[in-house]
N, C-alpha and C positions, 0 to 999 in steps of 0.2 A: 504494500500500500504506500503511494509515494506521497508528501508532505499535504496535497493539496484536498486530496482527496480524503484524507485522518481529519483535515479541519474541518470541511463540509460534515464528513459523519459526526462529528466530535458536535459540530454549532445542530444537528438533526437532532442529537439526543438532549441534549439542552434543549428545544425547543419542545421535543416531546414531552420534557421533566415536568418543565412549565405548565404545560397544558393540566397535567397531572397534577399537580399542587395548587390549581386553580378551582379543580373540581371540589374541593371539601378542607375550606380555608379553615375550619376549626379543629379539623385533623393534626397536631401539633407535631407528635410524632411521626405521622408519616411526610409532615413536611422537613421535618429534620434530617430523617433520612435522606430525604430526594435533596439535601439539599447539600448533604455531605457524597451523592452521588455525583452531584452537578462539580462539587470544589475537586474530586477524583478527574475526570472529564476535563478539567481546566490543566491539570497539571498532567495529564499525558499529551494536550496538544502541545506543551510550552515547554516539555521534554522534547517532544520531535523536531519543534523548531529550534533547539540545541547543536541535536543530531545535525540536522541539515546545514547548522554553522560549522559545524566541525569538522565533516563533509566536504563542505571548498575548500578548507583550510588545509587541511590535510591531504593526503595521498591514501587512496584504497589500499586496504592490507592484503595483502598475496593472498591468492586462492590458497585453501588448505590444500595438502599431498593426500591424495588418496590411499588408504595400505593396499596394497595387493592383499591376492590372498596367500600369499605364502608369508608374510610380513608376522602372522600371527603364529606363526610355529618358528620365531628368530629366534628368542632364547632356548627354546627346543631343540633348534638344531645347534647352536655355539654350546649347549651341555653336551651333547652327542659330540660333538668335535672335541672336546675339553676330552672326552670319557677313551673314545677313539686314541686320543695322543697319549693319554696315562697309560691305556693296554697295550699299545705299541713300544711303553719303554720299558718293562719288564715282561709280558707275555711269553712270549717266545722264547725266550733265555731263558725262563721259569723253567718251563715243559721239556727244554733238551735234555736228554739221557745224560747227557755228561756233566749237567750242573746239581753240584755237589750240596747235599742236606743238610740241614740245622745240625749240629751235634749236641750231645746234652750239656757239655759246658757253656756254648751261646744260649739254649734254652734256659738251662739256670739260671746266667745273668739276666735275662731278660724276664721272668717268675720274679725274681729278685726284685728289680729294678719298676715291674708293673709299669710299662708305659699308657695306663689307661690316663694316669696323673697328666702327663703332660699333653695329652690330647685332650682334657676337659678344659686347664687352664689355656693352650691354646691353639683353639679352633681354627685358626690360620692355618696350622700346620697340619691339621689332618687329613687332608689330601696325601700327602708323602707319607704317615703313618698307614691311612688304609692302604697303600700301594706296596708297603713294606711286607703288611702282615699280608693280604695276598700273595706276595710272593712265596712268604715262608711255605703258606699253605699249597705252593702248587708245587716246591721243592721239596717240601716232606720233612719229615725228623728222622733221625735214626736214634734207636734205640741206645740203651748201654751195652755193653758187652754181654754175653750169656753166660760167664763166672760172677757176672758182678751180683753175686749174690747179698753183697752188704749195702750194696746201692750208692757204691763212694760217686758212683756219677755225679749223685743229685748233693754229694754234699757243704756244695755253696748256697743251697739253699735252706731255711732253717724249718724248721718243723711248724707249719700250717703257714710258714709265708710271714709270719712275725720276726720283731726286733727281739727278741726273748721269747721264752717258752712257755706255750702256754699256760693257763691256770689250772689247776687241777680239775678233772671233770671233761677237761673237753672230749677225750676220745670217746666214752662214753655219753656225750650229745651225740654224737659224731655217726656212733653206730647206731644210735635208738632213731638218728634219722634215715638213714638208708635203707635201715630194717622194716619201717616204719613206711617207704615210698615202693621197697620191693614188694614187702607183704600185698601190696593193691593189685600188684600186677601176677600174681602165682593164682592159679587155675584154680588151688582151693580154699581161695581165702573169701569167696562169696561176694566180692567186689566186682559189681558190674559196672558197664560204663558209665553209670552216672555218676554213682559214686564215685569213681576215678577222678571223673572232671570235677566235681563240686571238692571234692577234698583237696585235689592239689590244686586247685583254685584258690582258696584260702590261706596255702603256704605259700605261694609261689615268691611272693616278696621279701619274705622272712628270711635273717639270717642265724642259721644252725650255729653260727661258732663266734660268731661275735666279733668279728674282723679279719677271720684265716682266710686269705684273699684268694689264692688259686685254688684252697678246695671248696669254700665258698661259691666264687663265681662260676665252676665248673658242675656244682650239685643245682646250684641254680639253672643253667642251661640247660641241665639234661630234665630240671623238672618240668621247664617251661616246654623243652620238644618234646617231652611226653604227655602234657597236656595240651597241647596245639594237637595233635593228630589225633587224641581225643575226641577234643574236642569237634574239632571236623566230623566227624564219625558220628559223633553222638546229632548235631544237626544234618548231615546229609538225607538224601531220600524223603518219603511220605511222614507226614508228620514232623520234620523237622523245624518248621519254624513254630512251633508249638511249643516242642523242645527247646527249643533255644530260647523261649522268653521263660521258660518257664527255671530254666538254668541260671539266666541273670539277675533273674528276679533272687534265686538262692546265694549267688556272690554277691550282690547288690546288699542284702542282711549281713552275709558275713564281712563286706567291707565296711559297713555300719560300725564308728567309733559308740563302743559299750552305753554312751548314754542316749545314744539315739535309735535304738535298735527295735524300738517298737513304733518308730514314728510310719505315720500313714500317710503315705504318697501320692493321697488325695487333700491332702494338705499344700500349700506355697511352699512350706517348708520342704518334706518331703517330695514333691516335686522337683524342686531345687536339687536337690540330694542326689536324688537316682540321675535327672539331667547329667550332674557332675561326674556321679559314677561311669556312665554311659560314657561320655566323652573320654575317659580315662583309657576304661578298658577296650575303646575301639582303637584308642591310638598304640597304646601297649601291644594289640590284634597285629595291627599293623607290624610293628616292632617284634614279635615274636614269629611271625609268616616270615619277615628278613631274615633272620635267627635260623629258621628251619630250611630254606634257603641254601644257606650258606653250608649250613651241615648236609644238607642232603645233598649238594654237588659237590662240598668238599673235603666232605668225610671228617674222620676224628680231631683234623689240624684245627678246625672251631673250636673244638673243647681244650688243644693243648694250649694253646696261645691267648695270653691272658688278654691280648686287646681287643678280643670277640667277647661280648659282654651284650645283654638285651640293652643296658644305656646306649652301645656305641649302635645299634640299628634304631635308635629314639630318639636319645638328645643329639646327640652327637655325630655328624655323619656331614660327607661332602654334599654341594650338589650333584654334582653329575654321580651321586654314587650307586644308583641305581641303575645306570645307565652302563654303568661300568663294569658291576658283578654280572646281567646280562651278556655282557661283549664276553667277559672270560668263559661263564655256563656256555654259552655256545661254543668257545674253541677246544671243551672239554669234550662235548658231543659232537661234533659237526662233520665226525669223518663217517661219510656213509660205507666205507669200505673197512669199518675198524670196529665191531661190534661192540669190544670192550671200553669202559672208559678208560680216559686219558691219564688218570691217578690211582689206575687199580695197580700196575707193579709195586707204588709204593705205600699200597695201603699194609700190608702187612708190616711195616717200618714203623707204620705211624701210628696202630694198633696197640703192637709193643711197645711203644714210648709211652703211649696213654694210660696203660696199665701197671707201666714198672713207675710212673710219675706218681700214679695215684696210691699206688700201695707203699711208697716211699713218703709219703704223707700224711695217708690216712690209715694206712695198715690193709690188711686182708681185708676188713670188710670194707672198705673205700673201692678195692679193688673190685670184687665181685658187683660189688653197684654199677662202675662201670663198665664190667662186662657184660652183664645182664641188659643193659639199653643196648649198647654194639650189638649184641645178638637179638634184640627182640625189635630194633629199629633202625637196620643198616642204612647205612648212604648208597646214594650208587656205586661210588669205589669199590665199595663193598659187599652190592649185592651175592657175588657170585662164591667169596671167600670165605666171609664173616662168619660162618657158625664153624668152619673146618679148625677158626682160629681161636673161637669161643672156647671150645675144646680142649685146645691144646694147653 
């Protein structure tokens, strides 16, 4: 609408206002109205003839750039470029036969040292940290020697990953936990899958030892990838979304801080609540799919390597790092001519490091806990091997 033709409409409705405040002069109200429509009406014409000063004075500003349509997948593709050039500088040098495995004296120091610290303080750098601990995992560990029967491998590291020794008790946490996560899983313990999910649902967060950081964070992953596939299970098929609310609704109680455990979620409040819960445990969902992920294409080196943590697939992670474990999964599977995977020769390496690690830490029962998931939930490394090695 250009200047002359706003004033014309603009002086139309003013006249029409008029007419209208003519008809019922005792009307107070409705003249006050029309009269505060009429003062509106004055200042959008006296607005445009601003504009239209403005107008000569100035210079029209550029046509805006229209986006293409590829414009909207740019940061999509400069993360895929970014992910591309990380896997291109270690990939391939990973995966050749002649590149040589973690030993357990670098693994030690690095247990030791926990570089999970210095990738929380700074997130800058964990790009180069996730590209590191990939490699590790695609080079493998090797074990201790097969006399090392006193375990001198591991002993730069101290017993549960502490500056000191632990407090008395802890082994005995130690076992009442394992024993206590195996028990759900033995054929005559009457624990069906719900019960699987709902129980370690409720522990998953908790820490058994009170700081013992690698066996810790390692009972931790294996409870969280035991109830991720669970879980799956328990909602797949007919009926499962039934199930599954009917599921969250029981974690949603047992995430309930003690004094709030009876609130009713037809309440603001409890609304509130469950809202909060929800948002939590989708994104933790998320973070623990990463987690299983990572294990299922890269076998046991998730669990040995302390910088694989369900924090590092949550808080803490690149961008393109999605983008990135994709380009690897794929160069693990991608030979159609190669049936096996690409880390099965050194899954049996990395087996035995995972077991002589754990039972170097936690004793026999640490050990069987982890062999008990190896065998009841292999990677694909490991599909073809793992119970030959369960065994042995």
């Amino acid at each position: 609408m250009d200047q002359a033709t706003a004033i014309t409409a603009s002086a139309s409705v003013l006249d029409f206002l008029e007419s209208l405040a003519s008809d019922d002069e005792q009307d107070e109200d409705r003249e006050a109205f029309l009269q505060n429509v009429a003062f509106i009406a004055d200042l959008v014409v006296e607005r445009r003839k601003r504009r239209a000063v403005d107008a000569d004075e100035q210079p029209p500003p550029p046509p805006k750039k229209r986006k293409s349509a590829g414009d909207n997948s740019s940061s999509s593709d400069k993360l895929a470029a970014e992910a591309r050039k990380r896997a291109d500088a270690f990939l391939h040098e990973a995966l050749d036969a002649i590149t040589p495995a973690i030993g357990p004296s670098v693994l030690a120091d690095l247990i030791v040292q926990d570089n999970r610290a210095e990738a929380g303080n700074q997130v800058r750098k964990h790009a180069s940290l996730e590209d590191a601990a990939l490699h590790r995992a695609l080079v493998g560990f090797t074990p201790p020697p097969a006399d090392d029967n006193s375990g001198a491998s591991w002993t730069n590291i101290p017993r549960f990953c502490l500056a000191s020794a632990p407090a008395g008790g802890a082994l005995p946490v130690l076992h009442a936990y394992c024993q206590r996560s195996l028990s759900l899983d033995r054929e005559d313990s009457g624990a069906d899958l719900e019960r699987r999910v709902r129980e370690r649902g409720s522990w998953l967060g908790t820490d058994p030892l009170g700081g013992a950081r690698w066996v810790t964070n390692t009972i931790q992953k294996i409870e969280v990838l035991r109830f991720d596939r669970d879980y799956d299970t328990l909602i797949a098929g007919e009926g499962g979304k039934g199930r599954q609310l009917a599921m969250l609704d029981k974690l949603f109680r047992a995430w309930l801080p003690s004094d709030k455990k009876d609130v009713d979620i037809k309440t603001a409040e409890g609304s509130k609540l469950k809202d909060s819960f929800r948002a939590l445990f989708d994104a933790q969902r998320r973070a623990r799919n990463r987690l299983r992920e990572l294990y299922d294409n890269l076998g046991p080196s998730v669990l040995i390597d302390p910088f694989w943590t369900v924090d590092t697939c949550f808080h803490h992670r690149s961008k393109p790092f999605t983008k990135l474990i994709a380009l690897v999964f794929e160069e693990l599977t991608g030979d159609p001519d190669n049936d096996a995977h690409s880390l099965q020769m050194r899954y049996a390496d990395n087996h035995r490091t995972l077991r002589s690690l754990a039972d170097h830490l936690g004793g026999p029962v640490l050990e069987e806990y982890v062999a008990a998931f190896l065998r009841d939930q292999p990677s694909l490394p490991g599909k073809e091997i793992e119970e030959s090695l369960t065994q042995a």
